[in-house]
N, C-alpha and C positions, 0 to 999 in steps of 0.2 A: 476618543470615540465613545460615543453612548450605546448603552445596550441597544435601544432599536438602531441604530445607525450599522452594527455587527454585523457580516457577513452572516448569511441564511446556508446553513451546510442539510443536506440531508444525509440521514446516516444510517444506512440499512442493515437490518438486525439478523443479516447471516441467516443459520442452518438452525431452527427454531429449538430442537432437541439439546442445542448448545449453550454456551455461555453470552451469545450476543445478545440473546434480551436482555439477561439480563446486568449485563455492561452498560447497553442504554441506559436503562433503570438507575444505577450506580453511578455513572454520569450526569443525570438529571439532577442527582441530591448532591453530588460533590462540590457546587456551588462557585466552580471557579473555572467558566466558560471563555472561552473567547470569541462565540459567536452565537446565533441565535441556530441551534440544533433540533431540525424535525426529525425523530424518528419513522422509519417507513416500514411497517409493520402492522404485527394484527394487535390491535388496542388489545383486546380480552385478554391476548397470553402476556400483554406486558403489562398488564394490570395483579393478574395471577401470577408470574416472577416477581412482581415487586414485592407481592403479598406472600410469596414464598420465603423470598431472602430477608425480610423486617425492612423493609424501607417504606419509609409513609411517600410516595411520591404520586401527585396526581398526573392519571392521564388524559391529556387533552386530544378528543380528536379533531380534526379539523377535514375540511371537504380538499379534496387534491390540488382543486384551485387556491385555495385558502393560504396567505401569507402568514407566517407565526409570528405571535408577540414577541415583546422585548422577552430576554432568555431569566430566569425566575428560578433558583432552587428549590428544587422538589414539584415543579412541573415538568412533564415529556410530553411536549406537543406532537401529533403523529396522524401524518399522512398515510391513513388504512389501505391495508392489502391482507386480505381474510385467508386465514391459514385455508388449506385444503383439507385438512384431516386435522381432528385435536394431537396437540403433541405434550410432550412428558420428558424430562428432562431425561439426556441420555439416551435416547430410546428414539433411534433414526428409524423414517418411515418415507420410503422411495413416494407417497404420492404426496410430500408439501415439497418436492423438488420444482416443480411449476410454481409454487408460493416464493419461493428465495429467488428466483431467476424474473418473475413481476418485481420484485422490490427492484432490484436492480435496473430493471425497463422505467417503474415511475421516478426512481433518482435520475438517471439518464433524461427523462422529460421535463422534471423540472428544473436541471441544469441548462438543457438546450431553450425554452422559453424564457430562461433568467429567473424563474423563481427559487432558484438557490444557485450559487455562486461557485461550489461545486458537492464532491460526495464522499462521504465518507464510508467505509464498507469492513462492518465486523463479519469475522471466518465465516465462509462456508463449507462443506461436505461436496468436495469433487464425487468422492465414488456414490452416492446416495444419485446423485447427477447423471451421471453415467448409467446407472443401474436405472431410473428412469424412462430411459429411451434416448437419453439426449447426447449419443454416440461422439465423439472428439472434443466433446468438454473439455478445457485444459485448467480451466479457474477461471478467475474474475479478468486477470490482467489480457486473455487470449479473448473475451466474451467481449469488454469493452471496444479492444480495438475491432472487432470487427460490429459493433454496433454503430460505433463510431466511421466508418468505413475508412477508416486509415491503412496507411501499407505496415507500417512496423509502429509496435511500442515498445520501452527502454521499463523495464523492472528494476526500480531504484531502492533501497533499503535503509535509512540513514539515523544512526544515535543523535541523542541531543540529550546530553546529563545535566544541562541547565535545564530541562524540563523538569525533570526527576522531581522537583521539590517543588512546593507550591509558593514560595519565598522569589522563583523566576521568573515571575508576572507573566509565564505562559513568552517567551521568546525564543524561538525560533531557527536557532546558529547550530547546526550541526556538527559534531563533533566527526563523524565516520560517515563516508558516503558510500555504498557500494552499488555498483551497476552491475548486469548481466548482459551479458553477449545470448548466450541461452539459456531458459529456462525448466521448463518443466519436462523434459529428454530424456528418456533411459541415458547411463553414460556411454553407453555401445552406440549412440548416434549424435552424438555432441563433435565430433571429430568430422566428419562430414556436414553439420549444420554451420561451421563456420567457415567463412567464404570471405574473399579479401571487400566485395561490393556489399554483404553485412556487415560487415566489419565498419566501412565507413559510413552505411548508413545510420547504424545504430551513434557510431561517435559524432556525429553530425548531431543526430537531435539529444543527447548528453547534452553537448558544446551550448547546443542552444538553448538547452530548457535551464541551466545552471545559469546563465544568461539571465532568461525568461523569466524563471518563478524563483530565483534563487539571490538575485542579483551581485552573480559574479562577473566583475566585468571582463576577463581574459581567464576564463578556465584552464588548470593546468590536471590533466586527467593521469591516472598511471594506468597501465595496461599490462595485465595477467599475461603468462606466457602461457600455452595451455600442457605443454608437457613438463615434466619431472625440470630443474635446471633451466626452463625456459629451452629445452631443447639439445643443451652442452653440444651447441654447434653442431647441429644435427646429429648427435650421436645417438638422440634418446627422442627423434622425433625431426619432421623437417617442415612442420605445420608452423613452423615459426616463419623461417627462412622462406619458406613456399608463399603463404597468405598474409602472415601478422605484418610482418617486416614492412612489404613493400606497399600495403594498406596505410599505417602509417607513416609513410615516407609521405605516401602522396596528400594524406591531409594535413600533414606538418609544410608541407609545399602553398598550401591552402591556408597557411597561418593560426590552424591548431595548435596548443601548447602538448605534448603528449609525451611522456616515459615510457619507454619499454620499446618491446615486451619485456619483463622484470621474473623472473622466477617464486612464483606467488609465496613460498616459504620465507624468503626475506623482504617479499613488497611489504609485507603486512608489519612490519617494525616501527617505531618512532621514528628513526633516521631517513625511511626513505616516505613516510607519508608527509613529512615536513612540508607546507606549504601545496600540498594536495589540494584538490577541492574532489575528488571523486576517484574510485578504482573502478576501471573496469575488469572484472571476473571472466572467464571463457564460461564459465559452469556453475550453479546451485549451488553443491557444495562445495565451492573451489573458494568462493568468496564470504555465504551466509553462516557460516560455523564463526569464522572470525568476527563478524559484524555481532554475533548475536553471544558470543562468551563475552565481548565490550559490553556489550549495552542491553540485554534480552530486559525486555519489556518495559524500555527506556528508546525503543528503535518503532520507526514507522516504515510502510511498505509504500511508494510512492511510482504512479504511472505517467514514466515519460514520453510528451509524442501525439497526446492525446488532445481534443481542442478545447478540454474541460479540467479543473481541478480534482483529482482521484487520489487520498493516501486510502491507505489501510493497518491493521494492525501487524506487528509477526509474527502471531503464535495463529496457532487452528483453533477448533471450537470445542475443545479441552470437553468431553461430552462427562470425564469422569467428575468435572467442577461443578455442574451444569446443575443448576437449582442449589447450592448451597452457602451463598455466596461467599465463597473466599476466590472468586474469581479477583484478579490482579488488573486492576483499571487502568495501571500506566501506559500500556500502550498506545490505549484509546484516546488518553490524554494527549500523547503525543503524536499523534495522526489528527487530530481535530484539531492542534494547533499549527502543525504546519502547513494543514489544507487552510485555515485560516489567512496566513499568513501569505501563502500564494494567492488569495480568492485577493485579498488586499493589490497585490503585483499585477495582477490581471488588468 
């Protein structure tokens, strides 16, 4: 494939006081793309991170309609969205929360008209969000789906250590895959959020997007138990027995491949992830602690469900990095290659 032939990704530069400018920036110069990457952002401040951290990297702006050139080291093409308040690295300011939440609105428009193939999305600041006005904010993965007007999205998490190194021509075969049943939940309400008709809706669109964007052709998924034991036969829990169980029973009847429920302290082993293609977690931390001591910023955050391409990075917007740059670009690399990679399957 030739540079201009590249999937067109935009890739919105997060919570400005953070490390996503200047990640952008750091990706512009790192020279080893896999597609043609707009930044969506305010030119000035990534012009001024660039010039902060020593990277000679030109910014290009472009008009929103405006498709980017072939993809060029040391150019960031960028589809402007004007901060609301100057920002300074580190140093959160509740009113460019209306700035981070437009980026995300113009990535979403140029996905939906086809001018880019899908999005890529460096960390934001939930609480700066909230503190705004902008009450049940949950993040990005809760904003999309309901922009998108979909019923349910799948929060998927996935390593890839052939990314890790630049010698992997940027492919795409993940090593770890982790799904969520829930997400971002106090843990006093995770037990009540999971319901036998979630259960199968969320495994339904797993099944299909590993399917879809992954091309698995008969997904074989494991499935968390969500108590101690998986439950020790109801002794420690009967959320199993009650909901999990007979959820899948019935999509195994449906011709799902499916493990479990599995007791998350030995799902997570060599032995039983053998020939996996995906775990699903009951909970945040039931699953993401594992996925990210394998792989932390070797792992992309990827949104299943949705009618458009969406990864993202793993980490937040690390505000103590923010302008100096020893920010760690692997993530970034590995979310713009497997949104690649999907825009490619699309």
């Amino acid at each position: 494939m030739s540079p201009a032939d590249a999937p067109v990704l935009a890739l919105t530069c997060g919570e400005p006081a953070g490390i996503g400018p200047e990640l952008a920036v750091m990706l512009a110069d790192d020279g080893v793309i896999p597609a043609r990457v707009v930044a969506v952002g305010d030119p000035a401040l990534l012009a001024e991170r660039a010039a902060m951290i020593g990277r000679e990297v030109r910014v290009l702006e472009l008009d929103r309609d405006e498709p980017p050139p072939a993809a060029r080291q040391g150019v960031l093409p960028v589809w402007p969205v004007t901060l609301r308040a100057a920002s300074r690295p580190g140093e959160l300011d509740t009113a460019n929360a209306d700035h981070v939440l437009e980026t995300l609105d113009v990535a979403l428009a140029a996905c939906r008209t086809g001018q880019a193939a899908g999005m890529v999305t460096a960390p934001l600041h939930k609480g700066v969000i909230l503190e705004a006005g902008h009450a049940g904010f949950t993040g990005h993965t809760e904003y999309l789906r309901d922009a998108c007007g979909v019923d349910e999205v799948v929060m998927m998490l996935a390593t890839d250590s052939a990314l890790h190194a630049r010698e992997a021509n940027w492919q795409g075969n993940a090593a770890l895959r982790v799904a969520l049943a829930t997400t971002h939940l106090p843990l006093r309400e995770v037990a009540d959020a999971i319901t036998g008709t979630r259960l199968k809706r969320l495994l339904h669109i797993l099944h299909a997007d590993l399917r879809r964007w992954f091309g698995v052709e008969q997904p074989r998924i494991a499935v968390c138990g969500l108590n101690p034991h998986a439950g020790e036969g109801g002794h420690l829990g009967r959320e199993e027995i009650d909901v999990i169980v007979p959820a899948l029973a019935a999509l195994r009847a449906e011709g799902l491949t499916l493990d479990g429920p599995l007791p998350a302290d030995t799902l997570f082993t060599p032995r039983h992830l053998e020939g996996v293609d995906a775990v699903l977690a009951m909970y945040h931390d039931q699953g993401l602690p594992v996925l990210k001591y394998a792989g932390f910023g070797r792992a992309a955050n990827i949104t299943l469900g949705l009618p458009l391409v969406r990864t993202s990075v793993d980490h937040g917007t690390a505000l103590d990095l923010a302008g100096t740059g020893r920010a760690d670009l692997g993530s970034l690399r590995v979310a713009v290659a497997l949104a690649a990679e999907m825009a490619r399957r699309a």
